[in-house]
Each structure stands twice: as structure tokens, then as C-alpha cells.
C-alpha positions in Angstrom: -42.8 61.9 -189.9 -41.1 59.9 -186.9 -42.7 60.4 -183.2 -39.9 61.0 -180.3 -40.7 60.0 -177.0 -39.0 62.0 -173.9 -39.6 62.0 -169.9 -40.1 65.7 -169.0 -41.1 67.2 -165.3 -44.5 67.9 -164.5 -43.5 72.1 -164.8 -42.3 71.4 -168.3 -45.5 69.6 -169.1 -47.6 73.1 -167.9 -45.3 75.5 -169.7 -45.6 73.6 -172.9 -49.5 73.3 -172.5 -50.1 76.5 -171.4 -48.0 77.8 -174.5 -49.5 75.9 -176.7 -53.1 76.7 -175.7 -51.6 80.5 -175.6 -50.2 80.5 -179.8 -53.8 78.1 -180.6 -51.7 75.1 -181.7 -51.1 71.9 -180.6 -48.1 70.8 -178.3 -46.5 68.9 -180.9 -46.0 72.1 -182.9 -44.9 73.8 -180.3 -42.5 71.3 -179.6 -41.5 70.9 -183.2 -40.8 75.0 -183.3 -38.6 74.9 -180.1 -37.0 71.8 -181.5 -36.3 74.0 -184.8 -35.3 77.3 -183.3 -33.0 75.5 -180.4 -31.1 73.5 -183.5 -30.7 77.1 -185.2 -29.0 78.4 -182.4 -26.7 75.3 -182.0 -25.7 75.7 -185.6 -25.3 80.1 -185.3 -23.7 80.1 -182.0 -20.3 79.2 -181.3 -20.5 76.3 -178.9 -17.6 78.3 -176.8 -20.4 80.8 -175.9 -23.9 78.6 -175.3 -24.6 78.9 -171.4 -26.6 75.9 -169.9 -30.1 76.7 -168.9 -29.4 74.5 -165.7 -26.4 75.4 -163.4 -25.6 72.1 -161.4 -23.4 73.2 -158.1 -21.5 71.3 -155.1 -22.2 72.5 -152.0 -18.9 74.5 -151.5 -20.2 76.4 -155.3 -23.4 77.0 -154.0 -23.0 78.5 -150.9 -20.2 80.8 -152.4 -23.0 82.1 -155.0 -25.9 82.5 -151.8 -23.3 84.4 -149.8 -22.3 87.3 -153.4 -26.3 87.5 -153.6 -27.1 88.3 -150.3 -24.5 91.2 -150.2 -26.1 93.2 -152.1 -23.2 94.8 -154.1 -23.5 97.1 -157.0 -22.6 95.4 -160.0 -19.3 95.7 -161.2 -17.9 97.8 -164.3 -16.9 94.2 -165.8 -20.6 93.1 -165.0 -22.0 96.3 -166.6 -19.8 96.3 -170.0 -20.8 92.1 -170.4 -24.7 92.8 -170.0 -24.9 96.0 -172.1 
């Protein structure tokens, strides 16, 4: 068994407690099966088609996203066929 060590945000720290507490088992399970089922994934899914759980934008990016949201268009036909 070898013991990895990692910095995580005080959110993180709550989900995986609360999660834990939530399946009855202890936190390093929990972080062990995330661990196992996140390495499946990388292995199954073409790397070409992994999106990032964290979006980092400039300024220019991020205002350009605010201003589509607030619109408030119907979704597209593109949109519609990608999330069915």
C-alpha cells in the first residue's frame, strides 16, 4: 500500500466527507474508488473527447460566454442533436 498526499480546497474536503459518511466508508475508500473509476475512463475514452471539469477563461472568453447566457436563446438544432 503506498499513501499519496495532495492539497485539495476546503469544498473538496466537504464533498469527499460528506460522501463518504453518505456510502458508510471511510474517505480513503472513497478516494481510492474515484481514483479507480477516473483511471477507467482515461483508459475507455479517447483523450480527443475528455472535457475538463474546470473551464479557465481570459477576460475577453468570459464575458463573450456571460453575454450568450443572458440572452436567453433557444438552443440550437446543433446543440439539440450533440446533447441527445
Amino acid at each position: 500500500m503506498t499513501r499519496i498526499s495532495a492539497v485539495i480546497s476546503q469544498e473538496t474536503q466537504a464533498q469527499v466527507a460528506a460522501y463518504a459518511k453518505h456510502l458508510g466508508i471511510g474517505k480513503a475508500a472513497l478516494i481510492e474508488q474515484a481514483l479507480q473509476y477516473h483511471l477507467q475512463v482515461l483508459r475507455e475514452i479517447p483523450s480527443e473527447v475528455m472535457i475538463p471539469s474546470r473551464l479557465v477563461l481570459d477576460r475577453a472568453s468570459f464575458e463573450q460566454v456571460a453575454d450568450r447566457l443572458a440572452r436567453d436563446e433557444p438552443p440550437t438544432d446543433a446543440l439539440r442533436t450533440l446533447m441527445q
